[in-house]
C-alpha positions in Angstrom: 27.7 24.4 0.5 25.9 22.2 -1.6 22.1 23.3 -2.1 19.1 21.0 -3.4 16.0 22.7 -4.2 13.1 20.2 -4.8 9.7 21.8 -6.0 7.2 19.1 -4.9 4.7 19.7 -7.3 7.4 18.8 -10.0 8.4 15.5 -8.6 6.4 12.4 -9.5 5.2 10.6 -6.1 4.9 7.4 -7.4 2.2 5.3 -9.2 -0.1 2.3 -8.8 0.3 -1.0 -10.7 -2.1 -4.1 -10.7 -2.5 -7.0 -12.9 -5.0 -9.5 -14.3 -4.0 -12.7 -16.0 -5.8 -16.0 -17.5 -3.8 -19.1 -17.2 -1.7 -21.5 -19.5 -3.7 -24.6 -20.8 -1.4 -27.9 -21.6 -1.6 -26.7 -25.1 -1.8 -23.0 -25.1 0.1 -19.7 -23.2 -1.6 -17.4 -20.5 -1.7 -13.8 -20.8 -1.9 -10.5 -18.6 -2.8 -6.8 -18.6 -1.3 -4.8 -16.2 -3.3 -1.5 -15.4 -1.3 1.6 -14.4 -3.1 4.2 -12.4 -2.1 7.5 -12.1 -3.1 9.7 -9.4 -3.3 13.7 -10.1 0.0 14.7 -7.7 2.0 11.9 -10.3 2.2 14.9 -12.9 2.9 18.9 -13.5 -0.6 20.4 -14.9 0.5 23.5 -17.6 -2.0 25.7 -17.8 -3.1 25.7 -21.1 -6.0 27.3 -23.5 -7.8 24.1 -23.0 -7.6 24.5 -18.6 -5.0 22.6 -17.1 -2.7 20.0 -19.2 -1.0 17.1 -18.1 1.0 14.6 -20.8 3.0 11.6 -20.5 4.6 8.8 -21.6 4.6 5.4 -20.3 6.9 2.2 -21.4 7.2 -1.2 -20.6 8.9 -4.2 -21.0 8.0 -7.8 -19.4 11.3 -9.8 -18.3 13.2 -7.7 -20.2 11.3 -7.8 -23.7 8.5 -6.8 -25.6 8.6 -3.4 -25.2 5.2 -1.4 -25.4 4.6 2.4 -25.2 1.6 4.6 -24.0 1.5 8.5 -24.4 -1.4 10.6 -23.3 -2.5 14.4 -23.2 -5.2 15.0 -20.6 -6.9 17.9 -18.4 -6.2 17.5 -14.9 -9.8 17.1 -14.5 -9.7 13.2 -15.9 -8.1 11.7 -12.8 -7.7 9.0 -11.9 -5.5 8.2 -15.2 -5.7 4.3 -16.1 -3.8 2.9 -19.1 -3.6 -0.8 -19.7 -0.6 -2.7 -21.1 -1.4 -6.6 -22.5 0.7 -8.9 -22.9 0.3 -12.3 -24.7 2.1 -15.9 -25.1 3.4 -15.5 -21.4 4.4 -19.5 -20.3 3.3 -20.7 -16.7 4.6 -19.0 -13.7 5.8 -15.8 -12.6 7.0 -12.9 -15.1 8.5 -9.0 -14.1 7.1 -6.3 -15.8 9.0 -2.8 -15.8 7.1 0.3 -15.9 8.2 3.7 -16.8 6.7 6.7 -16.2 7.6 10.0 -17.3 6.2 13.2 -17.3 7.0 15.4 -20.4 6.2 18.5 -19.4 8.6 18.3 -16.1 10.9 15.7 -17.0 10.3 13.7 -13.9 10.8 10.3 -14.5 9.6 7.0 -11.9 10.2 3.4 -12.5 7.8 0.6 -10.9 8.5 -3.6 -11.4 5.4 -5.8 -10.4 5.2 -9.1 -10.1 3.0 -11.3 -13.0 1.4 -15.0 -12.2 0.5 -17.0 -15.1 -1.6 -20.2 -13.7 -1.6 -23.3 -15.2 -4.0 -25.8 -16.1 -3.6 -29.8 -17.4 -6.6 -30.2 -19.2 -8.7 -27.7 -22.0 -9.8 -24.7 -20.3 -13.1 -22.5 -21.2 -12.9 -18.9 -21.9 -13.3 -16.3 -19.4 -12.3 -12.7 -18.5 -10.2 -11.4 -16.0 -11.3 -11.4 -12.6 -11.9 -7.8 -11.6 -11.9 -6.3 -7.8 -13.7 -3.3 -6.7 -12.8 -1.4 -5.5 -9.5 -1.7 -7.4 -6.1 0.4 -7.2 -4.2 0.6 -3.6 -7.1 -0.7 -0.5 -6.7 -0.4 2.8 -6.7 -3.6 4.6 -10.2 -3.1 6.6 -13.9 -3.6 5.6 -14.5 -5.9 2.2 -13.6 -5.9 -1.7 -15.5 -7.5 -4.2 -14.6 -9.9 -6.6 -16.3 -10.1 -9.6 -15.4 -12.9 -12.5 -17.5 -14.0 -16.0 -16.9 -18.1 -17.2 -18.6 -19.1 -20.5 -19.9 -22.2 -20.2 -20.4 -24.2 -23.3 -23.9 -25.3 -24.4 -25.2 -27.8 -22.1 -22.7 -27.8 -19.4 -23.6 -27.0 -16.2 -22.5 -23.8 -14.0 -19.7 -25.1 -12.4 -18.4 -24.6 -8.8 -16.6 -21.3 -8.1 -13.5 -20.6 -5.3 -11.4 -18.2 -4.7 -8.1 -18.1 -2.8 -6.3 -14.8 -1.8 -2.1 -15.5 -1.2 0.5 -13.3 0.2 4.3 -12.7 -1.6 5.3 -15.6 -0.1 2.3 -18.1 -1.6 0.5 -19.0 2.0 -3.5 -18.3 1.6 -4.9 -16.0 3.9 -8.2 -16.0 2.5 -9.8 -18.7 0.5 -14.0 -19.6 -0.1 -16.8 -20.0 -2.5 -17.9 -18.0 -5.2 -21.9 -17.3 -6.0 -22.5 -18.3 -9.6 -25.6 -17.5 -11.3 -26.2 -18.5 -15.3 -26.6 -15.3 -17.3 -27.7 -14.9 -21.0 -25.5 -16.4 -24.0 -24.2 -19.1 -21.2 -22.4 -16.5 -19.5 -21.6 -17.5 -16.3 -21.2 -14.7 -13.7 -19.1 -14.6 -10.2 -18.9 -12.5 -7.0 -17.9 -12.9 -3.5 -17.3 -10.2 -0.7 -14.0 -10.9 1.1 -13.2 -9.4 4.2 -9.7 -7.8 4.9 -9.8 -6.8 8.3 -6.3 -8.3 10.3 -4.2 -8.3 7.0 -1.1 -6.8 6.9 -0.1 -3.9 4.0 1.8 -4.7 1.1 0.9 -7.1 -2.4 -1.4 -9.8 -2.7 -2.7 -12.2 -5.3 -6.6 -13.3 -5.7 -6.9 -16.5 -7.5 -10.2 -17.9 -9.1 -11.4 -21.1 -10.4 -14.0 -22.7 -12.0 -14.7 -26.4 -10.7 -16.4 -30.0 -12.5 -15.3 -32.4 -10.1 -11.9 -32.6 -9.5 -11.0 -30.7 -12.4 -10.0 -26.6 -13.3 -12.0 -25.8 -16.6 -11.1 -21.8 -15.8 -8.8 -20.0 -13.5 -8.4 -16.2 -13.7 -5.4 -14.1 -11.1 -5.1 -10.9 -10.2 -3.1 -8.8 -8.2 -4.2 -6.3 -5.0 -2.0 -3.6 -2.8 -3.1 -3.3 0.4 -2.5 0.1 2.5 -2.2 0.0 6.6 -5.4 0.2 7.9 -4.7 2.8 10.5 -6.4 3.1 13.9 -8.3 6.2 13.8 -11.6 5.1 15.6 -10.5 4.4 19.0 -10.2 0.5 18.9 -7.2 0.9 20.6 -7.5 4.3 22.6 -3.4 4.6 22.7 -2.8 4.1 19.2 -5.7 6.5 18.1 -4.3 9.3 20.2 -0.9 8.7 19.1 -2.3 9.0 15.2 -5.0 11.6 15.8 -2.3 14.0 18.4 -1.1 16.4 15.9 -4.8 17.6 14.1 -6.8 17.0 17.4 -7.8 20.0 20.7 -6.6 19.1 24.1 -10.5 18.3 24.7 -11.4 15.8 21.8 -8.3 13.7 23.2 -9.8 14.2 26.4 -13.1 13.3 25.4 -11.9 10.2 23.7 -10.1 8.7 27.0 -13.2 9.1 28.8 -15.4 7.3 26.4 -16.9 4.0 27.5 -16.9 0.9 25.8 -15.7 0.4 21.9 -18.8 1.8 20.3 -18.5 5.1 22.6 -15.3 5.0 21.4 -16.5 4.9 17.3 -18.8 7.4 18.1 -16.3 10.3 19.5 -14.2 9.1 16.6 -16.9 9.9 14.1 -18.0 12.9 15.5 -14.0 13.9 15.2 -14.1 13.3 11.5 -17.3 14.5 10.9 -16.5 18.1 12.2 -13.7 18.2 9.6 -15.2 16.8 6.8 -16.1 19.8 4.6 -18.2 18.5 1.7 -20.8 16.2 4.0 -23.1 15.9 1.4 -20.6 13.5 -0.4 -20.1 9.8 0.5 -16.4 10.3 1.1 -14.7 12.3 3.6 -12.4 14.1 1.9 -10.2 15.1 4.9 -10.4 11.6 6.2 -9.1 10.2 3.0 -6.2 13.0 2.8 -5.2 12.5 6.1 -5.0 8.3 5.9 -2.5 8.9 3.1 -0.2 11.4 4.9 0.4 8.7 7.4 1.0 6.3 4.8 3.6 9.0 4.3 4.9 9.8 7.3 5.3 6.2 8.0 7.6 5.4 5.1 9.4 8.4 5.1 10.0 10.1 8.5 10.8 6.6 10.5 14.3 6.0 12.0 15.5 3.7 14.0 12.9 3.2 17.4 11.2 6.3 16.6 7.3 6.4 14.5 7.4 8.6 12.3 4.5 10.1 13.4 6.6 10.8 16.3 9.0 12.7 14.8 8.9 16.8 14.1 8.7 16.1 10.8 5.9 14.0 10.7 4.3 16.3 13.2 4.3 18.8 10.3 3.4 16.7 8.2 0.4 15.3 9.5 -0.9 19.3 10.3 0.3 20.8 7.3 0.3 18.0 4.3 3.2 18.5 2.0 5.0 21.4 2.2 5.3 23.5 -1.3 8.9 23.8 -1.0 11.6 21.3 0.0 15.6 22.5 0.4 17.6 20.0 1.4 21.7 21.0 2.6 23.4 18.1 3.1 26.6 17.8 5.7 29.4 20.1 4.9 32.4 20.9 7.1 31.4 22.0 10.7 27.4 22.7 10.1 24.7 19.8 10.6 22.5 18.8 7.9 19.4 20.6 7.6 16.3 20.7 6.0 13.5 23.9 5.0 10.1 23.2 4.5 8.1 26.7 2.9 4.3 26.5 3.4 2.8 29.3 0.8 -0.7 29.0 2.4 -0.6 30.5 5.1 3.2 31.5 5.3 5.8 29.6 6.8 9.0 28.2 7.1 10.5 25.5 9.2 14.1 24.5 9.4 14.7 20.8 10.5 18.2 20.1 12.0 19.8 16.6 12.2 22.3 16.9 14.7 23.4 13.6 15.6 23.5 12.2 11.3 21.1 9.5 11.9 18.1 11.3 10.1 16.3 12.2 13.0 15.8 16.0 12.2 14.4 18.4 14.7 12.6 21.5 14.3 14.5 24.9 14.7 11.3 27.1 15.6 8.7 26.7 18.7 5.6 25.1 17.7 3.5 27.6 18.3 4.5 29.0 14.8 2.9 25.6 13.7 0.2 25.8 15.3 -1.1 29.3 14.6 -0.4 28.2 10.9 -2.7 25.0 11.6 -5.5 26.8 13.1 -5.3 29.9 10.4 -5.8 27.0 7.9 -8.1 24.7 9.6 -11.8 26.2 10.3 -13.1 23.7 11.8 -10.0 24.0 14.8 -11.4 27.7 15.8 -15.0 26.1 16.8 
C-alpha cells in the first residue's frame, strides 16, 4: 500500500502575481515590475529567538532570460510579503515571466507564469509612473477598485485627457471611461477613476491608461488585475445563497432567509448572518466573512467533478465547516480496496475518511455527520446561541 502523508502547513498554497508596465515609444523600449505577494499560509514559520521566522527565495526569468533573484528573512508578523521584480528594454507586445518560489525552511517549492503587455506608442511619450489599483493583489469581482496614475506634463502644456480601458485574456474591453485629472505641484499631473466590477467573471484582466492631446497618446501606463468569484452570500438569489451558506448556517437562519421579503430583507438577514459570526466587530473587516469567501474559492477548484459543485460534495461540506484540515493522507488505488482519503482536525479532534468508490474523484465520507457537526458547534460559539 502506497501511503502519502501531506502536512498542510508545509505545503505552499500558491501565490499572487500582478504587473505594471510603461510602453515602448518609436524610439525607445517599455518596461515592467511584476509584484509578487505572499500571503502568510505560502510559508513554514520556525519558531525562532526572534518569534516566528519565515525565509525564502524567489527567482525569475522573463521569456526565458534575465534571471533575477530575491531572498528574504521575515517574522510572520510582516504579511502580506510583497517583493518586486523590474524588468527593462522589454520591445512592444506581450512577454512571460516565470516565477519561483521556494521556501527554505520546508523545501516547498511553487512556480507561477503571468502574462506582461508592453504598449506602444508612434510618437515621443512623456514620463509617468505605473498605474497603481487599490485595492491591489487578488479582488473579488463586486463593488469598485480604484485607479490611480501620475503624468508629468512638461512646462506649459496643458493637462491632457485621461481614459482608461479594462480588457479580458482575450483583448475585448469590458470596461472603458474617463479619468479625473487635476494639475498637482512640479507639473505633476494626477489620475483616478472608480470602476465598477459587479457582473465580471473571475480570472486575469488588464487596465490600460492613456494620456490624450488630440488624437494623439503622449503616455500610456498597463497593469494587470485577478479577479476572484464574487459569491452570492447575501440572498440576491435566495437558492444560490442557501446552497453556499448550508454547511455553517441553523435550520432557522435558512428558514429565516426563505421567508424574507423583497432583496433588501433579503441583505438584511444576510448581514445579520455574518454579523453574529464576526468576532472582532470593532474592525472594518469581517474576518470570518473573508475566511470563509476563500474556502469556496477552494472548494470550487478543488472538490468539483464532473456535474457535482464542489460545495456539494462531502468534502467541500467539510471544508466549508471546518477550513483546512491539519493533516492530509492520501492512499491511492491498490489491488481490491478503493482510494481513500483522511483528513485529521487537531482542534477539536477528528478524523474523517473519504472513500472514492466509483474512481471518478467523487469521495464520500465514511462517518455520520453528526461527528461533524458536534466538531463544528464545539468550535463555533456563535452556533450554540
Amino acid at each position: 500500500m502506497i501511503l502519502t502523508v501531506v502536512l498542510t502547513t508545509l505545503a505552499l498554497t500558491g501565490f499572487s502575481l500582478s504587473w505594471s508596465s510603461l510602453p515602448a515609444g518609436s524610439e525607445s523600449f517599455g518596461s515592467a515590475e511584476v509584484t509578487v505577494l505572499l500571503a502568510q499560509d505560502d510559508l513554514l514559520a520556525v519558531s525562532t529567538e526572534d518569534g516566528l521566522v519565515v525565509r525564502y527565495e524567489i527567482t525569475s526569468t522573463i521569456d526565458g532570460e534575465g534571471f533575477l533573484r530575491r531572498s528574504g528573512r521575515t517574522t510572520d508578523s510582516s504579511f502580506p510579503i510583497s517583493e518586486v521584480l523590474p524588468y527593462s528594454s522589454l520591445s512592444a507586445g506581450g512577454h512571460v515571466v516565470s516565477v519561483t518560489l521556494r521556501d527554505l525552511e520546508s523545501g516547498a517549492v511553487n512556480r507561477e507564469e503571468i502574462e506582461v503587455f508592453i504598449d506602444t506608442s508612434s510618437g515621443s511619450l512623456w514620463s509617468s509612473g505605473g498605474v497603481r489599483v487599490d485595492p491591489d493583489g487578488l479582488v473579488r469581482a463586486s463593488g469598485y477598485v480604484t485607479l490611480s496614475w501620475s503624468v508629468y506634463v512638461p512646462d506649459s502644456s496643458e493637462v491632457p485627457q485621461g481614459a482608461y480601458a479594462l480588457l479580458d485574456r482575450s483583448t475585448d474591453v469590458e470596461r472603458e471611461g474617463w479619468l479625473e485629472g487635476e494639475l498637482q505641484e512640479a507639473g505633476v499631473a494626477s489620475y483616478t477613476a472608480d470602476v465598477l466590477l459587479d457582473g465580471l467573471e473571475k480570472g486575469r484582466y488588464r487596465f490600460t491608461v492613456a494620456a490624450l492631446q488630440g488624437d494623439s497618446v503622449v503616455a500610456s501606463s498597463s497593469t494587470s488585475i485577478s479577479l476572484l468569484e464574487a459569491w452570492d452570500v447575501w440572498g440576491n438569489d435566495v437558492d444560490e445563497t442557501t446552497t453556499l451558506i448550508r454547511p455553517i448556517a441553523s435550520a432557522h437562519e435558512i428558514r429565516e432567509l426563505e421567508r424574507a421579503g423583497g432583496l433588501g430583507d433579503r441583505n438584511s438577514v444576510m448581514a445579520d448572518f455574518w454579523t453574529r459570526r464576526d468576532s472582532n466587530p470593532v474592525t472594518r473587516d469581517n474576518e470570518y466573512l473573508d475566511a470563509y469567501l476563500h474556502r469556496l474559492d477552494r472548494i470550487s477548484r478543488e472538490f468539483s467533478t464532473t456535474g457535482i459543485r464542489g460545495i456539494n460534495t462531502d468534502r467541500g461540506i467539510v471544508f466549508a465547516k471546518m477550513g483546512e484540515p491539519d493533516i492530509v493522507e492520501n492512499f491511492p488505488f491498490e489491488g481490491t480496496l478503493y482510494p481513500y482519503i483522511t483528513w485529521e482536525y487537531f482542534t477539536p479532534s477528528l478524523l474523517l475518511s473519504f472513500v472514492d468508490h466509483d474512481g471518478y474523484g467523487l469521495y464520500e465520507m465514511v462517518e455520520g455527520w453528526d461527528t461533524v457537526d458536534r466538531a463544528f458547534n464545539s468550535r463555533e460559539d456563535w452556533s450554540n446561541d
